[in-house]
C-alpha positions in Angstrom: 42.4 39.1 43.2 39.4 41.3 42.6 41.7 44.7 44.3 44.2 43.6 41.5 41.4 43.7 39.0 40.6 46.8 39.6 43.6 48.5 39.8 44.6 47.2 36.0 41.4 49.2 35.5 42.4 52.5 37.1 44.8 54.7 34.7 45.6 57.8 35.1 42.2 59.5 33.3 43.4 62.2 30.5 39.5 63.5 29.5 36.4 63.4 31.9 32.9 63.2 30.7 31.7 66.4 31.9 28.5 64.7 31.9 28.6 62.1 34.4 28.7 62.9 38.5 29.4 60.7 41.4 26.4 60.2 43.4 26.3 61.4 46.9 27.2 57.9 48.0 30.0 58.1 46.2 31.3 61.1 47.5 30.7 59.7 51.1 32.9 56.9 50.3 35.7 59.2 49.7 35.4 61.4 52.3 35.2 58.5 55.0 38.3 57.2 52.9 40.1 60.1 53.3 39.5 60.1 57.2 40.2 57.4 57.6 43.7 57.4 55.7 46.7 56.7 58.3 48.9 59.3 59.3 51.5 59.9 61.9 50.4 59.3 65.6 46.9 59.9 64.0 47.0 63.8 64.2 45.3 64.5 60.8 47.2 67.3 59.8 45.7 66.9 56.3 42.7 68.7 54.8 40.6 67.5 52.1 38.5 70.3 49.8 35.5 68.9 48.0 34.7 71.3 44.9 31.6 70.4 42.9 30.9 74.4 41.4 32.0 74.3 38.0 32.3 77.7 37.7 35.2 77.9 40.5 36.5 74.4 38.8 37.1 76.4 35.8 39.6 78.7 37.0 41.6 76.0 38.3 42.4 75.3 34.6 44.9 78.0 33.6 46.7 77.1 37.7 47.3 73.6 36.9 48.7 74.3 33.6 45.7 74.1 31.4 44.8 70.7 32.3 41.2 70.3 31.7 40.8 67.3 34.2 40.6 69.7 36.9 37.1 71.3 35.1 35.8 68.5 33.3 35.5 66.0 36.3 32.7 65.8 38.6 34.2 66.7 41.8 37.6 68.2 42.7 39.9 66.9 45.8 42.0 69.5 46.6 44.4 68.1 49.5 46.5 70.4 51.8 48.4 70.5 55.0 47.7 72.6 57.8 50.3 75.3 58.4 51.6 74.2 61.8 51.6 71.0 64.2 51.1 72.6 67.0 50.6 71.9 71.2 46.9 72.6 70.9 46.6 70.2 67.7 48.5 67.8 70.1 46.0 68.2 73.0 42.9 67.9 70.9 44.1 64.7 69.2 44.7 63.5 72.7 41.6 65.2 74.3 39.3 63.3 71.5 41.7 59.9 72.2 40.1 60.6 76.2 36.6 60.9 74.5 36.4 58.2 72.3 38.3 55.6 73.7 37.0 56.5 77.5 40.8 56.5 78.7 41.9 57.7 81.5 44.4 60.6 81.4 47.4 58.8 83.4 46.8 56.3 80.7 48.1 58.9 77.8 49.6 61.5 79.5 53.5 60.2 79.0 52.6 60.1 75.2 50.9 63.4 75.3 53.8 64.7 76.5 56.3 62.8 74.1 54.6 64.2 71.2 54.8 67.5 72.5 58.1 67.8 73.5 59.2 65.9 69.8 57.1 68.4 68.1 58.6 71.4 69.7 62.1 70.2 68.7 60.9 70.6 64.9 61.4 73.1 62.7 58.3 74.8 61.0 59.5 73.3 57.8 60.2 70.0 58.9 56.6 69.7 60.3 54.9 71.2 56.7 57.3 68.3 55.0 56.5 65.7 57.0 52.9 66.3 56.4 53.5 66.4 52.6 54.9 62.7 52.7 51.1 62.3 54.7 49.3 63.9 52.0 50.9 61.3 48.9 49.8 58.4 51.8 46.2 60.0 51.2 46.5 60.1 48.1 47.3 56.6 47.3 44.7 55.4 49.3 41.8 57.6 47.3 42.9 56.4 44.2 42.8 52.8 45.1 39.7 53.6 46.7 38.5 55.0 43.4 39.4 52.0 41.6 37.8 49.6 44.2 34.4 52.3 43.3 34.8 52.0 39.7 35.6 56.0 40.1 38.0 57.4 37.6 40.5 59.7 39.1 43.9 61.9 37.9 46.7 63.0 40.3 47.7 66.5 39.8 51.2 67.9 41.1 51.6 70.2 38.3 49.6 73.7 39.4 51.0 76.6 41.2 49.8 76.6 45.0 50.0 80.0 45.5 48.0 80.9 43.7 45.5 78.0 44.4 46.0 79.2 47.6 45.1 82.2 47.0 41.7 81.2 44.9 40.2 79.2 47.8 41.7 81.9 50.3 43.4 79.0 52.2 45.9 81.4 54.5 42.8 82.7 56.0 42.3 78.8 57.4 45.9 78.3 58.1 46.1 75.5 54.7 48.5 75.0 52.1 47.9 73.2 49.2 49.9 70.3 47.7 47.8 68.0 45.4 45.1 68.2 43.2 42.6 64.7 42.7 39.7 65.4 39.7 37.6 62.4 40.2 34.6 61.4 37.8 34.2 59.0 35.0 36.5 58.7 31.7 35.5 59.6 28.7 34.4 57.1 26.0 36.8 58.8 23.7 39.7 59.8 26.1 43.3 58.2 24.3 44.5 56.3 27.3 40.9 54.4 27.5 41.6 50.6 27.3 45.0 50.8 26.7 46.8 48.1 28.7 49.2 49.3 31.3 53.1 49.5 30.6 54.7 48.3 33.6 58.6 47.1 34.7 58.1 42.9 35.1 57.9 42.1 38.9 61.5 40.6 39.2 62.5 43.9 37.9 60.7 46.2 40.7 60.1 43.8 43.9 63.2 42.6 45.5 62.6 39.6 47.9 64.7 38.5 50.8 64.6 35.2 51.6 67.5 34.7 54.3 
C-alpha cells in the first residue's frame, strides 16, 4: 500500500519553493523514468527537455498563462513529439533491437516490415496524434514517479506551443511541444498543501465485471 500512500500525497502543486532543487539523483530518476515509459512498438517518438536556467524558465510564465509553477519550480519537463514516424525512425528502432538483443535479422525482419508498411498508410496527423496519446502515457508515469520520490510536480496543458516552440527553437529539431511538467518541492504556504483529496467513491468510478 505504500504506492497508494504516496499518491494521497501527490496533488497537483499550486506554489513551488523557489528555494529548494532536486538533486542530481533525482533528476536521474526521472530521466531513466521517462525512458523507460512504454510506448507503441517501443519507437520513442517522445522527447523530454530538462530546463534548470531560471532565466529561460521565466519566460515560460506569460506562455503558460502566467502560471508561476513553470518559474518557481526546480526543473522544467517540457515533453514533445517528434514531427514525423518515419522509415528511418523505424530501421533505427529495429537496428538497435539487432544490437541490443543480438537478434538475428530473419528474426525481425517480417515486423520491420509490418511497421513500415502500417506507418506509410498513416496520415502525418494521425502519426503526431498517436504520439500525443504517448506523451499523457509519459506523463502519468513521471508523476507517479514523483510521488514514489517524494518530488512535487504540476501538469501543464494550458500554454501556447507555438510559441514554446518557438522559445526553445524546437522546428529546427523536428519537435513539437504538448505538455509542460514543473517539478520541485511545494511550498509550506501553497493553499492546496494538506488538503485531503476530493475524489468520486470507488463504486462510482471502477466498474467490475464479474461474469
Amino acid at each position: 500500500m505504500d504506492i497508494i500512500k504516496s499518491l494521497e500525497w501527490r496533488y497537483a502543486t499550486k506554489k513551488f519553493d523557489p528555494s529548494k532543487k532536486l538533486t542530481n539523483q533525482q533528476v536521474e530518476i526521472l530521466k531513466k523514468a521517462f525512458n523507460l515509459t512504454p510506448t507503441s512498438f517501443g519507437l520513442q517518438p517522445i522527447k523530454m527537455i530538462v530546463i534548470s536556467n531560471k532565466e529561460l524558465q521565466e519566460k515560460f510564465i506569460e506562455l503558460s498563462y502566467y502560471q508561476r509553477q513553470v518559474a518557481d519550480a526546480s526543473h522544467l519537463l517540457v515533453l514533445c513529439i517528434e514531427d514525423d514516424t518515419t522509415p528511418e525512425n523505424i530501421n533505427a528502432y529495429f537496428d538497435m533491437e539487432k544490437e541490443i538483443r543480438k537478434v538475428d535479422e530473419n528474426v525481425i525482419s517480417d515486423f520491420r516490415n509490418q511497421l513500415i508498411s502500417m506507418y506509410s498508410k498513416k496520415t502525418l496527423e494521425e502519426k503526431q496524434q498517436s504520439a500525443i496519446y504517448q506523451t499523457f502515457i509519459v506523463l502519468g508515469n513521471l508523476m507517479t514517479v514523483c510521488a514514489v520520490e517524494k518530488i512535487d510536480a504540476c501538469p501543464i496543458e494550458g500554454f501556447v506551443p507555438e510559441k514554446v516552440d518557438e522559445l526553445l527553437n524546437l522546428k529546427n529539431l523536428n519537435l513539437k511541444s504538448i505538455l509542460l511538467l514543473p517539478v520541485g518541492f511545494r511550498a509550506e504556504d501553497d493553499l492546496m498543501n494538506g488538503m485531503k483529496k476530493v475524489r468520486k467513491p470507488l463504486n462510482e468510478t471502477v466498474l467490475e465485471i464479474l461474469k
